[in-house]
C-alpha positions as CSV (number, residue, x, y, z in Angstrom):
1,X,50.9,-86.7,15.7
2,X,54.7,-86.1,16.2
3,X,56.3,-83.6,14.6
4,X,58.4,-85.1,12.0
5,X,55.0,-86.7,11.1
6,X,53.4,-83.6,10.4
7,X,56.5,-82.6,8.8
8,X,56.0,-85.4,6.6
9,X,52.4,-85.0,5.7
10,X,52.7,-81.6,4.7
11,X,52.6,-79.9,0.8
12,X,53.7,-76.8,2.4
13,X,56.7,-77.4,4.2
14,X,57.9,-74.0,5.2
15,X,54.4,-73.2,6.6
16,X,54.1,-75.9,8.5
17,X,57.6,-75.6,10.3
18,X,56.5,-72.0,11.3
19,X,53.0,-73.2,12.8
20,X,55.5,-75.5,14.8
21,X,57.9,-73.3,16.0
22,X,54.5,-70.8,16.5
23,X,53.0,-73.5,18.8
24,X,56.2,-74.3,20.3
25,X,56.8,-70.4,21.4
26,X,53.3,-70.6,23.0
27,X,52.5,-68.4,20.0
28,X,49.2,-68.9,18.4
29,X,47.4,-66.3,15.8
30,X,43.9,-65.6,16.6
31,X,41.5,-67.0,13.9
32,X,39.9,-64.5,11.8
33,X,36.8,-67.8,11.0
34,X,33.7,-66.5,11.9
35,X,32.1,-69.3,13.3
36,X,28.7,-68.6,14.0
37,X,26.2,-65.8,13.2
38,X,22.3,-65.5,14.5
39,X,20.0,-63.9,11.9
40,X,16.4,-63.0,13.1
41,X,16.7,-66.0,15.7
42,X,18.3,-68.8,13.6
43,X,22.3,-69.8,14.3
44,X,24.2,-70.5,11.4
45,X,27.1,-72.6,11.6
46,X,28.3,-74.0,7.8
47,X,30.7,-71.2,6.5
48,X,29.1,-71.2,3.3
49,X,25.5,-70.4,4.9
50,X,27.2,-67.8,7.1
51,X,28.7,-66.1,3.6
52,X,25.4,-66.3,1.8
53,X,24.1,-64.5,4.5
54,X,26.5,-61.7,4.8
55,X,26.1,-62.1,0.7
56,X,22.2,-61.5,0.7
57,X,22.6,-58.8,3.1
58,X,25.0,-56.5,1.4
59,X,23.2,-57.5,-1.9
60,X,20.1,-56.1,-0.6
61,X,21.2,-52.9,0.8
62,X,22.7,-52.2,-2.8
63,X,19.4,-52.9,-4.4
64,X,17.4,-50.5,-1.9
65,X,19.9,-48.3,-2.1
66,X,20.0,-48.2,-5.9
67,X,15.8,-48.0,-6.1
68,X,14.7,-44.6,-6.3
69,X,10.8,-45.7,-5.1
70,X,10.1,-45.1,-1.3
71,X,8.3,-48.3,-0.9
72,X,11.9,-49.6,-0.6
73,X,13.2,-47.2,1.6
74,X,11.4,-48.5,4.3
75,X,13.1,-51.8,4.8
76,X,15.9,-50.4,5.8
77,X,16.9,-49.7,9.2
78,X,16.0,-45.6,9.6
79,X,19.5,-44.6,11.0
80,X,21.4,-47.1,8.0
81,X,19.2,-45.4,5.7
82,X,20.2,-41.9,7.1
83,X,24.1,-43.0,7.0
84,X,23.4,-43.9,3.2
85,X,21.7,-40.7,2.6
86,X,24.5,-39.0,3.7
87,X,27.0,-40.6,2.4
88,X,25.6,-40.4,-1.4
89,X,25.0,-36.2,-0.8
90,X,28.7,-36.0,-0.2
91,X,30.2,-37.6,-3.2
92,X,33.2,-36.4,-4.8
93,X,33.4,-34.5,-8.0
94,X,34.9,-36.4,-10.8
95,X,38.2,-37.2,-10.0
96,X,40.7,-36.0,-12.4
97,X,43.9,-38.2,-13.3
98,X,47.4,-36.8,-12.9
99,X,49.6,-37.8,-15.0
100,X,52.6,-39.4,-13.1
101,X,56.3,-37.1,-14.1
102,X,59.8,-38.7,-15.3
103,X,60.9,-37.4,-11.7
104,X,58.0,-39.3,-10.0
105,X,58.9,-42.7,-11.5
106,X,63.0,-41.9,-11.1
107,X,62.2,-40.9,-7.5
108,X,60.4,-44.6,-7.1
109,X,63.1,-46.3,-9.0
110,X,65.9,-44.9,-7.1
111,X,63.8,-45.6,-3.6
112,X,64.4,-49.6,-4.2
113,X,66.8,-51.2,-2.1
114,X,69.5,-52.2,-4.2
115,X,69.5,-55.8,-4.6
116,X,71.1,-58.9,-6.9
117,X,68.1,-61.3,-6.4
118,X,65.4,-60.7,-8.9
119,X,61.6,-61.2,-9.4
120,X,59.9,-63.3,-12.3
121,X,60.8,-60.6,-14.9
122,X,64.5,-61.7,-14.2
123,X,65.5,-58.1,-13.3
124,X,67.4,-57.4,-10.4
125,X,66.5,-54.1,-8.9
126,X,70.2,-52.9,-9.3
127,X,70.1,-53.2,-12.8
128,X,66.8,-51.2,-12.9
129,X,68.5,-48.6,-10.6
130,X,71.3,-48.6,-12.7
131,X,69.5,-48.1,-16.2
132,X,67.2,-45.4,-14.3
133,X,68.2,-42.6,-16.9
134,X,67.0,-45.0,-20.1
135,X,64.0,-46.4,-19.0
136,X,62.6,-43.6,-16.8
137,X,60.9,-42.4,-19.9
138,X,59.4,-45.1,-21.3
139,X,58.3,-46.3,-17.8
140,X,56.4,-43.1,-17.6
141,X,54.5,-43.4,-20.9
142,X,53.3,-46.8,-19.7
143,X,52.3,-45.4,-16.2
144,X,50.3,-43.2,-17.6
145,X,48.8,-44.8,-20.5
146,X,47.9,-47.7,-18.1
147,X,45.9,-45.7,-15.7
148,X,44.3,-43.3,-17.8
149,X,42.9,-45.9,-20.5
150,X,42.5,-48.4,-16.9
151,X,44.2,-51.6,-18.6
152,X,47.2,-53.1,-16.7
153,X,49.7,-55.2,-18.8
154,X,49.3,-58.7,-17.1
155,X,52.8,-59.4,-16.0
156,X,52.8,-56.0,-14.2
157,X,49.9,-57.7,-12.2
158,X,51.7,-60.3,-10.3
């Protein structure tokens, strides 16, 4: 297929003209597919198998991991189930939030490269930069309510 053609075709023109110019440059990414996996002697090809296997398999080791009965234990590879052990003896204490300070957040703000393009809020960062001193405050009191209660406003998740 030429390349205008492919140009053509495409939904996503931008992505496509980089793949070309990629290809052209004699650059190509490695995939990251996985495209086949043996499990106890059988190959699996279809992605979705290959998922449902790496699926059951992590699945599995959180269940015997979670069961407290040695009958369990045994199904698991003795040096995984050593790692695990490990692993769960060495647990942090509780960690303990920090609130974030005015100075924190002001120290972020004024970080920003100052810019007159905007985000979907409509804000450019110079404007935020500029109003530092008023909303610095306010910022802060969101920060913090926001982690400590764990609840993000949804347009700060985009």
């Amino acid at each position: 297929m030429t390349l205008s053609k492919r140009l053509l075709k495409s939904n996503n023109k931008s992505k496509t003209t980089w793949n070309i110019i990629n290809e052209l440059l004699g650059k190509q990414c490695p995939s990251q597919d996985i495209c086949e996996i043996i499990i106890r002697e059988i190959c699996l090809r279809n992605q979705h198998n290959i998922a449902e296997a790496f699926n059951k398999y992590f699945s599995s080791l959180i269940d015997l991991t979670n069961s407290k009965g040695k009958a369990n234990k045994r199904h698991l590879n003795p040096s995984t189930y050593r790692y695990l052990e490990q692993g769960m003896g060495n647990f942090s204490p509780h960690l303990k939030f920090k609130s974030f300070s005015k100075k924190e957040i002001t120290s972020i703000i004024k970080s920003f490269k100052t810019k007159n393009s905007f985000g979907y809020d409509g804000i450019s960062t110079k404007v935020i930069k500029i109003s530092v001193t008023y909303i610095s405050s306010p910022l802060t009191f969101i920060c913090n309510k926001s982690i400590s209660i764990g609840t993000f406003p949804e347009q700060l998740k985009y």
